[in-house]
Each structure stands twice: as C-alpha cells, then as structure tokens.
N, CA and C of each residue as an Amber inpcrd file, in Angstrom:
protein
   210
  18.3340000 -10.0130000   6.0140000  17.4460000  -8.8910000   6.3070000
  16.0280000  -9.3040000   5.9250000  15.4700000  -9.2720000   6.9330000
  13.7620000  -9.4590000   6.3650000  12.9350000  -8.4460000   5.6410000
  12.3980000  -8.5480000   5.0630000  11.1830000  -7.8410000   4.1450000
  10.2350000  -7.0740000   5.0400000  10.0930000  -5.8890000   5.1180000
   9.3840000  -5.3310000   5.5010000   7.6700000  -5.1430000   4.8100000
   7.1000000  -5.6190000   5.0970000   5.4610000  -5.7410000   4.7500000
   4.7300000  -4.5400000   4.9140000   4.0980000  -4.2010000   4.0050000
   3.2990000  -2.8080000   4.9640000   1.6690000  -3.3880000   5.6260000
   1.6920000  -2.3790000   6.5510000   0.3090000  -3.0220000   7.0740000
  -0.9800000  -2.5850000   6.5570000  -0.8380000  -1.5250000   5.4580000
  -1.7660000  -0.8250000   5.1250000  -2.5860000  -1.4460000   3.6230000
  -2.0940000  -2.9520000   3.4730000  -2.8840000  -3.3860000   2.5940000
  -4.3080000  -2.9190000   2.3030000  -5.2310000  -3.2570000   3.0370000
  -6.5210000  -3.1270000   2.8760000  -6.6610000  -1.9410000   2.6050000
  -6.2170000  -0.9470000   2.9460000  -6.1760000   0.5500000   2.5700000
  -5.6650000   0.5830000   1.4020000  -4.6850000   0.7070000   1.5160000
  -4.0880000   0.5790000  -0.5500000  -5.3690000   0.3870000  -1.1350000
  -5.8870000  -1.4510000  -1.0410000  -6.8480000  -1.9880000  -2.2750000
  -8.1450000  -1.2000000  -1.7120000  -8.3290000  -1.2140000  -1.0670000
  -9.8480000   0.1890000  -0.6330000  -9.7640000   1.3650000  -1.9320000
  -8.3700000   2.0000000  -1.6600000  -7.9350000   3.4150000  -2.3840000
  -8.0480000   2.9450000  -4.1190000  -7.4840000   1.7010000  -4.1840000
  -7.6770000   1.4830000  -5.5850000  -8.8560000   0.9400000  -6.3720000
  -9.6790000   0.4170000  -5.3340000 -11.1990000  -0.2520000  -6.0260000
 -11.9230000   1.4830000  -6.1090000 -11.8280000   2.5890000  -5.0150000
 -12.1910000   4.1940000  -4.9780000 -12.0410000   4.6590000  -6.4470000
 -10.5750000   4.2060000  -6.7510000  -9.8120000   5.2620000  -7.9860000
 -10.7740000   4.1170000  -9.7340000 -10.8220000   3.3130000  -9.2210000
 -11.7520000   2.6520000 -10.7200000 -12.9830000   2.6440000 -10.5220000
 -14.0600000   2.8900000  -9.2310000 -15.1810000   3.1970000  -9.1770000
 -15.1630000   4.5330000  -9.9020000 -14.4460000   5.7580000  -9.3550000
 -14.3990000   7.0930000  -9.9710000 -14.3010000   7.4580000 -11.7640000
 -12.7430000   6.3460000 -12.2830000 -12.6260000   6.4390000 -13.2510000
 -14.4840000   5.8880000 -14.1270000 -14.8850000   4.8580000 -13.5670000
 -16.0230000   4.0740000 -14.4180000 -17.2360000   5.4310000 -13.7820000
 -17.4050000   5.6440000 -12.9360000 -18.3270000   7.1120000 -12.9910000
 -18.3760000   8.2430000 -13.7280000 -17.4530000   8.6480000 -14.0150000
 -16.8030000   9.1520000 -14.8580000 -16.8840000   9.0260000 -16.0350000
 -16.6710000   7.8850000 -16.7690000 -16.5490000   8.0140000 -18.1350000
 -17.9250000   7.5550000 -18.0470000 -19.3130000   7.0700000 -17.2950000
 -20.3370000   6.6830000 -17.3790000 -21.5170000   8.2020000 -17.7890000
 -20.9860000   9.5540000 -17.3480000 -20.9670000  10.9960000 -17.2160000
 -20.8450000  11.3090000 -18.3140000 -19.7090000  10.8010000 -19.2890000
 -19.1610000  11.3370000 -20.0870000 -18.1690000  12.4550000 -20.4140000
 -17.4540000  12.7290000 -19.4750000 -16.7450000  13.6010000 -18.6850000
 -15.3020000  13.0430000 -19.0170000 -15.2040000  11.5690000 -19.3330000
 -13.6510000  11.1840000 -19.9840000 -14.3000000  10.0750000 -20.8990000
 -13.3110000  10.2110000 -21.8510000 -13.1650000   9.0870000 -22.8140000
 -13.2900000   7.7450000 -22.5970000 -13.7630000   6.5260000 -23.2380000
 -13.5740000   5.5180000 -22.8880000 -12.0840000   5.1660000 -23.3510000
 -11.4140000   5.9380000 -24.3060000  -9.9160000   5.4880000 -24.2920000
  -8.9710000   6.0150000 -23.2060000  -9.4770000   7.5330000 -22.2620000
  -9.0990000   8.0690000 -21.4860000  -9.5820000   6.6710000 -19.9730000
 -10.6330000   6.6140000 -20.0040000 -10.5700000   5.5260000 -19.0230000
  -9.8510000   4.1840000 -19.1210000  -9.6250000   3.4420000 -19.8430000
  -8.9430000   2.3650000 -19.9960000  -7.7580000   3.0790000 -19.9070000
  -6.7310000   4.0940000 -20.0420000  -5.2510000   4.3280000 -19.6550000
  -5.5220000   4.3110000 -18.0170000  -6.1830000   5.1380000 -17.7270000
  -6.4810000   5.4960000 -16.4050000  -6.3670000   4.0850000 -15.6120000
  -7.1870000   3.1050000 -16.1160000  -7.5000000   2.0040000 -15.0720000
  -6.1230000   1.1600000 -15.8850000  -5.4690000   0.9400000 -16.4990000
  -4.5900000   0.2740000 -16.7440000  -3.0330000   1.0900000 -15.7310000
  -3.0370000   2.5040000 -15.5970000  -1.9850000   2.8710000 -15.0030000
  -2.2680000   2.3450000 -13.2160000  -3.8360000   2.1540000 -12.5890000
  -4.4280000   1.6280000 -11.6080000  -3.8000000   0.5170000 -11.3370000
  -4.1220000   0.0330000 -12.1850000  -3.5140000  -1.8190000 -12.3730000
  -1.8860000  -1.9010000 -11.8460000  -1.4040000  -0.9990000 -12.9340000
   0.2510000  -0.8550000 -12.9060000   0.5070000  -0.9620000 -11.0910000
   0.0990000   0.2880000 -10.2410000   0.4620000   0.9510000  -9.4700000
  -0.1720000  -0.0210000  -8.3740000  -0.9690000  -0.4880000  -8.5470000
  -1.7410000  -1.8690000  -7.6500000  -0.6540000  -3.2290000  -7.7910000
   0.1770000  -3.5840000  -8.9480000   0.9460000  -4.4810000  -8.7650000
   2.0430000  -4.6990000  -8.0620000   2.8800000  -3.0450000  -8.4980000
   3.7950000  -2.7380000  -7.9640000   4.1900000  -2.5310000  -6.9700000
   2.6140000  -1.9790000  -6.2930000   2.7970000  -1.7730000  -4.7440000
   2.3940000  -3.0540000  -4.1670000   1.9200000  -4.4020000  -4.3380000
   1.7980000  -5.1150000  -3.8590000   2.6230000  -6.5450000  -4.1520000
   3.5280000  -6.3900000  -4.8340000   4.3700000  -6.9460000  -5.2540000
   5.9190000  -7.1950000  -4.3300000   5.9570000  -8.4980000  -4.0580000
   6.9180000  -8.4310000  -2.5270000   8.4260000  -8.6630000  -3.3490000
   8.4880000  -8.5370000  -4.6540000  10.1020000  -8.4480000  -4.8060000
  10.3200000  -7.2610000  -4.9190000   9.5040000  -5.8230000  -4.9640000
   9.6530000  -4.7500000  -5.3520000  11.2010000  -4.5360000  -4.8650000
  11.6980000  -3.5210000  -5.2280000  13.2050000  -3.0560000  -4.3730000
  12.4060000  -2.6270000  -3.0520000  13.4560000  -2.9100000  -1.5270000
  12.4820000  -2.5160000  -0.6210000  14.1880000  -2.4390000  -0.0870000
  15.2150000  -2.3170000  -0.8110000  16.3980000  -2.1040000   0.3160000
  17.0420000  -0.7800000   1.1640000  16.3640000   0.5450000   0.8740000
  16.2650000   1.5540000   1.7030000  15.7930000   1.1580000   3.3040000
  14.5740000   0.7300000   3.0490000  13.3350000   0.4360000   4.4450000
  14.2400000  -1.0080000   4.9050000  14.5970000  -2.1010000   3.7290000
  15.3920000  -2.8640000   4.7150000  16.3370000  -2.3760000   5.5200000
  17.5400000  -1.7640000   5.0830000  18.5160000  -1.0810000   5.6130000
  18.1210000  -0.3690000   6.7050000  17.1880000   0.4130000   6.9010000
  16.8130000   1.2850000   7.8830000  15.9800000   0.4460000   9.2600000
  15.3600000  -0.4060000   8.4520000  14.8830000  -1.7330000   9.7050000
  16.1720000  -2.2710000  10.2050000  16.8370000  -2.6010000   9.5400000
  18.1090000  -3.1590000  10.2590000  18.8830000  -2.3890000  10.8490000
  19.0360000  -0.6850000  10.4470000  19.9000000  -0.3400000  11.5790000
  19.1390000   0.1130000  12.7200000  18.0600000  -0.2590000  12.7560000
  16.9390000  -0.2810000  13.5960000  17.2880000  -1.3830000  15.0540000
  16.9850000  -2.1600000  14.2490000  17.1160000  -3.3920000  14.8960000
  18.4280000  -4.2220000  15.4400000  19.6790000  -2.8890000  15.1870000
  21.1820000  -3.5890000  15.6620000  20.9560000  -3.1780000  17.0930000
C-alpha cells in the first residue's frame, strides 16, 4: 500500500509560520507571557512535526486509498 502524501504542504507550513508570527506579536503586546509563548510555539513545533512526518500512522487513508483503487 502506498503512502498517501498530502498536497497541502505549503499550506500547513504557511498556517504554522501565521500561528508563531501571532504567538511572537503577541507576547511582543504583552498580552501573553513569555512562558505562555514558548508552550505555545513548542506545542507549534509538536503539531508541525507530526503532521509532516511520513511514518505518522496513515493506515485508515491507506486502507481507504486502496479500497479505492481495487
């Protein structure tokens, strides 16, 4: 079964360079913590790996490509 890729890379990392411009505006305001920003951009990080990470579990969408493709 092949790996299904999403095509929406550039979108993802668009959405996530958005979400740490905001967080660093933000705590630049003073409006969040600098310990509130560093969770913030570390859970960023998390959610940026994971989603771009090609061993993630992906065997639902495989399965469903394949009964796709019988």
């Amino acid at each position: 079964i092949n790996r299904v890729k999403p095509n929406n890379i550039d979108e993802m990392l668009r959405g996530y360079y958005l979400e740490r411009k905001i967080i660093f505006e933000y705590e630049a305001q003073h409006l969040i913590t600098a310990k509130q920003a560093r969770r913030m951009r570390q859970n960023v990080n998390e959610l940026e790996s994971y989603s771009l990470r090609e061993s993630a579990n992906t065997l639902p969408y495989d399965l469903i490509e394949y009964a796709r493709n019988r």
